[in-house]
C-alpha positions as CSV (number, residue, x, y, z in Angstrom):
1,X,80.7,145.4,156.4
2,X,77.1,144.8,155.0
3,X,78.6,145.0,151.2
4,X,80.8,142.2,151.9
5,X,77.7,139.8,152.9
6,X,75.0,141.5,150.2
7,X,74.9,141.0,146.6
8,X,74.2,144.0,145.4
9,X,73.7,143.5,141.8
10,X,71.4,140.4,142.9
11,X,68.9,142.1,144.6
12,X,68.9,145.2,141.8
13,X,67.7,142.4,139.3
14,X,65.3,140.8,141.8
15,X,63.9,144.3,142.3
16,X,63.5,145.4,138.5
17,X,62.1,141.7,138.2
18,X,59.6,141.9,140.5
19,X,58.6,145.6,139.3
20,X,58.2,144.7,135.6
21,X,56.2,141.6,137.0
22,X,53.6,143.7,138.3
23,X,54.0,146.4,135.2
24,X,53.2,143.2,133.1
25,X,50.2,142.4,135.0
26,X,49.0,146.1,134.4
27,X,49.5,147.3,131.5
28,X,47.0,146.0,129.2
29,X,44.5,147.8,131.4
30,X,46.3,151.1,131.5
31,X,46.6,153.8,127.9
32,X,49.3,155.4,127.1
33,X,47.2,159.2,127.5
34,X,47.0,158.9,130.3
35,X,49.5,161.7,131.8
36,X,48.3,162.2,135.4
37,X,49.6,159.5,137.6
38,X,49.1,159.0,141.5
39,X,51.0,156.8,143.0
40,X,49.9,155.6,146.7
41,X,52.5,153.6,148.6
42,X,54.7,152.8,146.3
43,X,57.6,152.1,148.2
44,X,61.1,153.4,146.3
45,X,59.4,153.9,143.2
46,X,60.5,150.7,140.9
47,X,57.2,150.5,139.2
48,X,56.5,154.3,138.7
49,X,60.1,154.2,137.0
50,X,58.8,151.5,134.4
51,X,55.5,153.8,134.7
52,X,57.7,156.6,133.6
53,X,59.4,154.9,130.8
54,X,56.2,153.5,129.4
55,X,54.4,157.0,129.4
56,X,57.2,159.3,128.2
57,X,55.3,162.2,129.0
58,X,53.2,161.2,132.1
59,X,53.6,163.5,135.8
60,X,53.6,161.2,138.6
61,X,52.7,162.2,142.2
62,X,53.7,160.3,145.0
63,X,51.8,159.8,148.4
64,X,53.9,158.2,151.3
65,X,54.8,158.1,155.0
66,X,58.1,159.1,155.4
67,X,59.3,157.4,158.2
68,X,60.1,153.5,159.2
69,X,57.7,152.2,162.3
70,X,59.8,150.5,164.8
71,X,57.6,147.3,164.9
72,X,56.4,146.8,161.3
73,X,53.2,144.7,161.3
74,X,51.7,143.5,158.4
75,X,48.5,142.8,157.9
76,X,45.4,145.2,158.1
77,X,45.9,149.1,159.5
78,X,42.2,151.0,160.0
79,X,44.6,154.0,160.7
80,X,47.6,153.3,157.8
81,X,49.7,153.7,161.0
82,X,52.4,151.8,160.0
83,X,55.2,153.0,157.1
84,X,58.6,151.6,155.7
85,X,60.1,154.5,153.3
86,X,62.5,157.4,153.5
87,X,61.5,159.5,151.0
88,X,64.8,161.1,150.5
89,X,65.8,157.6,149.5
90,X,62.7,157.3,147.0
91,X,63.8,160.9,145.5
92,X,67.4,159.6,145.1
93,X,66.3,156.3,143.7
94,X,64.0,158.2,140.9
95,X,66.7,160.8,139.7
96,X,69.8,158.3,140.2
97,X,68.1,155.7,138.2
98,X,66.7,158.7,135.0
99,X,63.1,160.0,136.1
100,X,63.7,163.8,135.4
101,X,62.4,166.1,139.0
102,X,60.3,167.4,136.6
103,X,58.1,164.6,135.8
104,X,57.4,163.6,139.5
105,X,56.4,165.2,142.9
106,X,56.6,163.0,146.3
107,X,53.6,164.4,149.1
108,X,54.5,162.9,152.5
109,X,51.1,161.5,153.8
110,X,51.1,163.3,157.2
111,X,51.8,166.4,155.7
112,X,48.0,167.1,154.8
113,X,49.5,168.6,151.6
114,X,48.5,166.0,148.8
115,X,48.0,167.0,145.5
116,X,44.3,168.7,144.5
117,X,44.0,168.0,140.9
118,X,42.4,165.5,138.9
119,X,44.4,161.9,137.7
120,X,43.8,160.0,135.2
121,X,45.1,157.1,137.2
122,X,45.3,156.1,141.0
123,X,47.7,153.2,141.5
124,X,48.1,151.3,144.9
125,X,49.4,148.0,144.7
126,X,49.6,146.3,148.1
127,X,48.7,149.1,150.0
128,X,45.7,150.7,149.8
129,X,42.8,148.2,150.9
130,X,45.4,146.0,151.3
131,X,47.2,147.2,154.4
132,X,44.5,149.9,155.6
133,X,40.5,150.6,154.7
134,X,40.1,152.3,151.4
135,X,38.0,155.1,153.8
136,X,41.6,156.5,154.9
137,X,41.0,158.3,151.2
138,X,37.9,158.0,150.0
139,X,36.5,161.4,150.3
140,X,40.1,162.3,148.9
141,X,39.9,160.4,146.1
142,X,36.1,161.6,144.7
143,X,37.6,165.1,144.8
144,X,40.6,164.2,142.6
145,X,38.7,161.9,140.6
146,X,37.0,161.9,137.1
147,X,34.2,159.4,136.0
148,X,37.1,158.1,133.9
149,X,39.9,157.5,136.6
150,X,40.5,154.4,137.0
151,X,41.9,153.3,140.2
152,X,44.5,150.3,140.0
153,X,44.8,148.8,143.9
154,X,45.0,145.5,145.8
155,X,42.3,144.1,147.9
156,X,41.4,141.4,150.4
157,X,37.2,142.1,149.5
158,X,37.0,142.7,146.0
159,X,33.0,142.4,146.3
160,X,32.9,145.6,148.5
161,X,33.9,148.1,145.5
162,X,31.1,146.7,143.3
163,X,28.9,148.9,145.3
164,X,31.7,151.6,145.2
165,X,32.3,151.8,141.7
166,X,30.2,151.7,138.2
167,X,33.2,149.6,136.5
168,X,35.0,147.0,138.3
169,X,37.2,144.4,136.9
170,X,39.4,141.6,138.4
171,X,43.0,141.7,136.8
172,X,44.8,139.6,138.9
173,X,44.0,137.1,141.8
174,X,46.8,136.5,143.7
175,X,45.0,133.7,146.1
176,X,48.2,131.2,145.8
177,X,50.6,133.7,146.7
178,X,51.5,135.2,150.3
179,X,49.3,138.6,149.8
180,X,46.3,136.3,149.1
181,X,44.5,139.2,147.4
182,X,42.8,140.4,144.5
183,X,44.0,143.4,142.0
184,X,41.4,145.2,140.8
185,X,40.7,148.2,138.4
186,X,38.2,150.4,138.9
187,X,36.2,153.3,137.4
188,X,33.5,156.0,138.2
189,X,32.5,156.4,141.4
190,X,28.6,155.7,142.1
């Protein structure tokens, strides 16, 4: 019955839209070498697909809750309690729309099983420090981390990473929007 009052094809092109949108607003800060991707709340996956077509040979690991909180509040989480994914439907939306299994691994979050190896990029856009403290994986991320990471997230305090990080740089102020937030990259951890 849904079908009948959904456009489908409408809200596939809305989606990719909104994906290359924010793919736009990245890329001139991210290199093609780069080949180690982690990917921290990204929902189904629409930007690690364009991710995935931009760096032909990149790995991409993906941290996120795999279940759909009955109350969603949005907003900011100390505890990153809250979660709206399936990751069976994130696994089905990579391979059904051409990311090879091979190129990307999905960690569920309250597993305690996330990846230990260094990335050459840490993307979190409107999640991390957006939803819930950046503490939920700080110690986390200095383990995985290289002073050349850099660290692509969205944030209601941008002044607080100055004293977190060696490099950071505002990309994007998003102020006149809903998120009223700030996307930053960062690099080297002090």
């Amino acid at each position: 019955m849904i079908k009948f009052f959904l456009n489908i094809k409408k809200i596939e092109s809305i989606y990719y839209n909104r994906m290359l949108e924010e793919f736009n607003e990245i890329k001139g800060e991210i290199e093609v070498s780069n080949k180690s991707i982690l990917s921290i709340g990204g929902g189904l996956g629409g930007l690690e697909l364009i991710l995935s077509n931009y760096f032909k040979q990149a790995n991409f690991s993906i941290i996120e809750r795999n279940y759909i909180s009955k109350k969603i509040i949005y907003g900011w989480d100390n505890n990153n309690s809250e979660a709206y994914n399936i990751l069976d439907l994130t696994f089905k939306f990579l391979t059904n729309n051409g990311m090879s299994q091979n190129n990307f691994k999905i960690y569920d979050f309250d597993k305690k099983n996330l990846p230990i190896k260094k990335f050459d990029m840490i993307i979190s856009l409107y999640s991390l420090d957006y939803h819930y403290d950046f503490k939920v994986y700080e110690d986390y991320f200095r383990e995985i981390s290289t002073k050349n990471t850099k660290f692509i997230f969205d944030t209601i305090r941008s002044d607080y990473f100055y004293k977190k990080f060696e490099y950071v740089k505002i990309i994007a102020n998003h102020h006149q929007t809903l998120h009223r937030s700030k996307r930053l990259i960062c690099i080297g951890f002090k």
